[in-house]
Backbone as CSV, one residue per row, in Angstrom:
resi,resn,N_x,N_y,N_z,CA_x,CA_y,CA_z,C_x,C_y,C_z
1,UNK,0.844,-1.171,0.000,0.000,0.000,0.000,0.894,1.241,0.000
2,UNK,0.364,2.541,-0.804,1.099,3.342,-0.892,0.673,4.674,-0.679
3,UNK,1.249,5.480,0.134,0.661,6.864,0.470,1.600,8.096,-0.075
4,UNK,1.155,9.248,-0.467,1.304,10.359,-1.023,1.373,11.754,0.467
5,UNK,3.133,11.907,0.452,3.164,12.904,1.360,3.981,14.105,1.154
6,UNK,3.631,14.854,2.364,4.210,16.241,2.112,4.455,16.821,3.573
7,UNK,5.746,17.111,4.041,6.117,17.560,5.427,6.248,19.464,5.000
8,UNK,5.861,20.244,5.479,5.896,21.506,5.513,5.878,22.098,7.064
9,UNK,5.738,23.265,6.772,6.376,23.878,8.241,4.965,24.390,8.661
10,UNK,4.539,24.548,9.821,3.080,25.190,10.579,3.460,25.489,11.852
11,UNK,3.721,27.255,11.815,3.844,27.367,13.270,5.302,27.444,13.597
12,UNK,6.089,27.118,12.678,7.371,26.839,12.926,7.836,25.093,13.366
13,UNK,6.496,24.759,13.510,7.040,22.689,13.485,6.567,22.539,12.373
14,UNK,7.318,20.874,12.127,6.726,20.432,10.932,5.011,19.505,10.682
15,UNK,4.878,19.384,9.721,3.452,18.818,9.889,3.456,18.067,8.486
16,UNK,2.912,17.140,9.207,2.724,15.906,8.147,1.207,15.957,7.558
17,UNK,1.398,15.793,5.968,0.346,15.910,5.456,0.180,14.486,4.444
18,UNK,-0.571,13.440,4.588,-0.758,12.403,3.690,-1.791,12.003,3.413
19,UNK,-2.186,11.454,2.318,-3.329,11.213,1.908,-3.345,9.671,1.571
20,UNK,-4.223,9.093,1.225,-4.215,7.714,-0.010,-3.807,8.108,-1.374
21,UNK,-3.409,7.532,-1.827,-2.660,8.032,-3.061,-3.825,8.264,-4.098
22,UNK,-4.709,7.245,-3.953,-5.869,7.409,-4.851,-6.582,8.449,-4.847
23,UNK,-6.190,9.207,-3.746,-6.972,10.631,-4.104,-6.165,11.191,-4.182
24,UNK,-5.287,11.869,-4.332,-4.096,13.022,-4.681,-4.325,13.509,-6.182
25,UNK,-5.152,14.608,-5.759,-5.382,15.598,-6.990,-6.677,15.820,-7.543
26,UNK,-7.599,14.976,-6.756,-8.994,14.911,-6.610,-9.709,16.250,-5.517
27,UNK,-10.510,16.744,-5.755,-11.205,18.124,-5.400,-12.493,17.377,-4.730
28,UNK,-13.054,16.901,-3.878,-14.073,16.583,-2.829,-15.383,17.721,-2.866
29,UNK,-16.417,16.897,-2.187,-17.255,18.182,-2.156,-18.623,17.725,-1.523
30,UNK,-19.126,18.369,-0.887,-20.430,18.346,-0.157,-21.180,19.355,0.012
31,UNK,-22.395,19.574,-0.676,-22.959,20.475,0.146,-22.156,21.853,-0.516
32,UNK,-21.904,22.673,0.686,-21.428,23.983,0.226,-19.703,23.760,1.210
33,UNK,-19.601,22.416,1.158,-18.052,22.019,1.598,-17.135,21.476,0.798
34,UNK,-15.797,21.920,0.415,-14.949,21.851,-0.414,-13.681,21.286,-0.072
35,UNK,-12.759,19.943,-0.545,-11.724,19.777,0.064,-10.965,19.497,-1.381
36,UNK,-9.961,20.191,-1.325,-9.009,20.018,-2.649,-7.534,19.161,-2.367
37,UNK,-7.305,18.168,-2.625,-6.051,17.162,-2.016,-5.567,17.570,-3.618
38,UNK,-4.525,18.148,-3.233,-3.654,19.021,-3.837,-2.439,18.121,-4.065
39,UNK,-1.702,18.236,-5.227,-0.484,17.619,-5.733,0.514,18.789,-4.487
40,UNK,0.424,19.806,-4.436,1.099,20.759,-4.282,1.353,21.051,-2.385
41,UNK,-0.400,20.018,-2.040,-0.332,20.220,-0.439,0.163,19.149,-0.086
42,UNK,-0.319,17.981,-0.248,0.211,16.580,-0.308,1.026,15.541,-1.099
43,UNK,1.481,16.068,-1.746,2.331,15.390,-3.027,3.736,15.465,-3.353
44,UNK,4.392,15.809,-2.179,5.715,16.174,-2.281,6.973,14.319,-2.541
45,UNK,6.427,13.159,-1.944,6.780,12.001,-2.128,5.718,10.978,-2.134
46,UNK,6.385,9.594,-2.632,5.060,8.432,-2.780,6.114,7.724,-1.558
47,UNK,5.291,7.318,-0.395,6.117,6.319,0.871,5.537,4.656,0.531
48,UNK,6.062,3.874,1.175,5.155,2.355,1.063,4.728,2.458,2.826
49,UNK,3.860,1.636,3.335,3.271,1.114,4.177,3.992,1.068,5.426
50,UNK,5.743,0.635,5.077,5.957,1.185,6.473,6.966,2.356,6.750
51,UNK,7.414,2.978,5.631,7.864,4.312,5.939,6.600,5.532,6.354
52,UNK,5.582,5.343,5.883,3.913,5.747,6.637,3.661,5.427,7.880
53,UNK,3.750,4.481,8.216,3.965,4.042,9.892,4.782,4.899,10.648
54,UNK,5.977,5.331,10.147,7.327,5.781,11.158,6.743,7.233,10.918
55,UNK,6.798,7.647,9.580,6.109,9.181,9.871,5.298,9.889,10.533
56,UNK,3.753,8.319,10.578,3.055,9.131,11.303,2.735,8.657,13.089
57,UNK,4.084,8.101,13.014,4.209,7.517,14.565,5.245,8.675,15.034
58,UNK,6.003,9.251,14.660,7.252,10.335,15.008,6.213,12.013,14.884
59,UNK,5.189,12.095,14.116,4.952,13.502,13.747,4.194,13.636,14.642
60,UNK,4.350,15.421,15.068,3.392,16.241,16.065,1.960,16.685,15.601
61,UNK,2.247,16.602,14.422,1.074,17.293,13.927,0.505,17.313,12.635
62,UNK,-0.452,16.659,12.622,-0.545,15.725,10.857,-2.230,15.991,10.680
63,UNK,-2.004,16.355,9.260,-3.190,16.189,8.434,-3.547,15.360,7.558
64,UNK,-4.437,14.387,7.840,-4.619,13.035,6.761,-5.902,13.066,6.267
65,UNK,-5.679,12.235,5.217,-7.182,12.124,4.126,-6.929,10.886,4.006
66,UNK,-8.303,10.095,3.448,-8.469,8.879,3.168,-8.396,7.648,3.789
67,UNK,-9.283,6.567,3.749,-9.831,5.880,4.285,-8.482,4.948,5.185
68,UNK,-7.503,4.416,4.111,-6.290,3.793,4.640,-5.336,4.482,5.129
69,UNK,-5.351,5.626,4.915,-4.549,6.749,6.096,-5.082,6.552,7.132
70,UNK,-6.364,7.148,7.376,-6.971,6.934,8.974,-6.955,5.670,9.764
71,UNK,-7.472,4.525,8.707,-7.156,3.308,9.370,-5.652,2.858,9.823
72,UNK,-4.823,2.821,9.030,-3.071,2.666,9.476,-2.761,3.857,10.828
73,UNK,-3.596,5.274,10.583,-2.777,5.957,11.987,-3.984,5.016,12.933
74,UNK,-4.841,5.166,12.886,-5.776,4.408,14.201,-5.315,3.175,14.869
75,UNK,-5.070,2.365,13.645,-4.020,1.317,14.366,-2.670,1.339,15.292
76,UNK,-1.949,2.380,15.117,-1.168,2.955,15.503,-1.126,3.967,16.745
77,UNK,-2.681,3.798,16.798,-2.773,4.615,17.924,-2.915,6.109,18.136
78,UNK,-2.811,6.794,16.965,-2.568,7.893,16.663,-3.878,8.821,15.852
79,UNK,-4.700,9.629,17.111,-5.442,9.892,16.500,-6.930,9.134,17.134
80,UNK,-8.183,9.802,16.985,-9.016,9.388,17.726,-10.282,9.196,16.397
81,UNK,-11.095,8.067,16.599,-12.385,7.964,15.896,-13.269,8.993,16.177
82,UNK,-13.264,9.793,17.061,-14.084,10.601,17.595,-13.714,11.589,16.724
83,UNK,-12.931,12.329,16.433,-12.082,13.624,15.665,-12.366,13.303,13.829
84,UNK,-12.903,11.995,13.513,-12.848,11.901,12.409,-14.026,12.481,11.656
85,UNK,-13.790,13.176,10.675,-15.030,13.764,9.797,-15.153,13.516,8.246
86,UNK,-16.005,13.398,7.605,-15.745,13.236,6.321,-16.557,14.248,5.258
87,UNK,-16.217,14.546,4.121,-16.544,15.178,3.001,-16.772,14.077,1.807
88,UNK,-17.825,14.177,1.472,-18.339,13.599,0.292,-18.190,12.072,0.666
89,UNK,-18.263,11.726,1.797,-17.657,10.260,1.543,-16.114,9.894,2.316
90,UNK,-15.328,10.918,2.211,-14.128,10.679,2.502,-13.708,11.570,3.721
91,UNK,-13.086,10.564,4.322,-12.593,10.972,5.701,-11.548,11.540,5.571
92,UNK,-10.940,12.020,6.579,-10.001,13.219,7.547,-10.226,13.774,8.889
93,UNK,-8.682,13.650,8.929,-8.184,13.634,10.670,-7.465,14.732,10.708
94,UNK,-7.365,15.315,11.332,-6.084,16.289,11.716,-5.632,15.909,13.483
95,UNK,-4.592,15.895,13.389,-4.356,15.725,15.068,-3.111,16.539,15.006
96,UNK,-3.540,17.091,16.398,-1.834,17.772,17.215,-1.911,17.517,18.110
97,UNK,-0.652,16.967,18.713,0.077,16.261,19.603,0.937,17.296,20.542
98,UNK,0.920,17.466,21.501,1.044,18.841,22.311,2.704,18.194,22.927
């Protein structure tokens, strides 16, 4: 399995941004709600399954999309079912880790 990421700076820490690869570059939508998974926000490398693990077991502060993102951080512990929301169908988490 393969995920689509992008580490950038927020705040002055870094923040992990990954998606499922299958959506990277796909524009979401509900309603009068809009989510654009951007080549440009999330698309900086393609990881496999367990360099995704270490990233999002080490990061403070991560923004994820898609169904096998959320499931791999949940397994991991990282991140709560409660916090999860979805657009059109598709889920996302954001967590910060204090």
């Amino acid at each position: 399995m393969q995920f689509s990421v992008k580490i950038i700076d927020f705040q002055s820490k870094p923040m992990l941004n990954i998606c499922d690869i299958d959506l990277l570059g796909k524009k979401i939508t509900e309603d009068h709600l809009n989510m654009n998974i951007s080549k440009s926000y999330y698309g900086e490398k393609i990881v496999e399954h367990k360099e995704a693990q270490s990233l999002l077991k080490n990061a403070k502060i991560i923004n994820m999309v898609g169904k096998d993102t959320i499931s791999l951080s949940l397994e991991l512990g990282v991140g709560s079912e409660n916090g999860i929301k979805t657009i059109g169908g598709v889920p996302f988490l954001i967590v910060y880790q204090m």
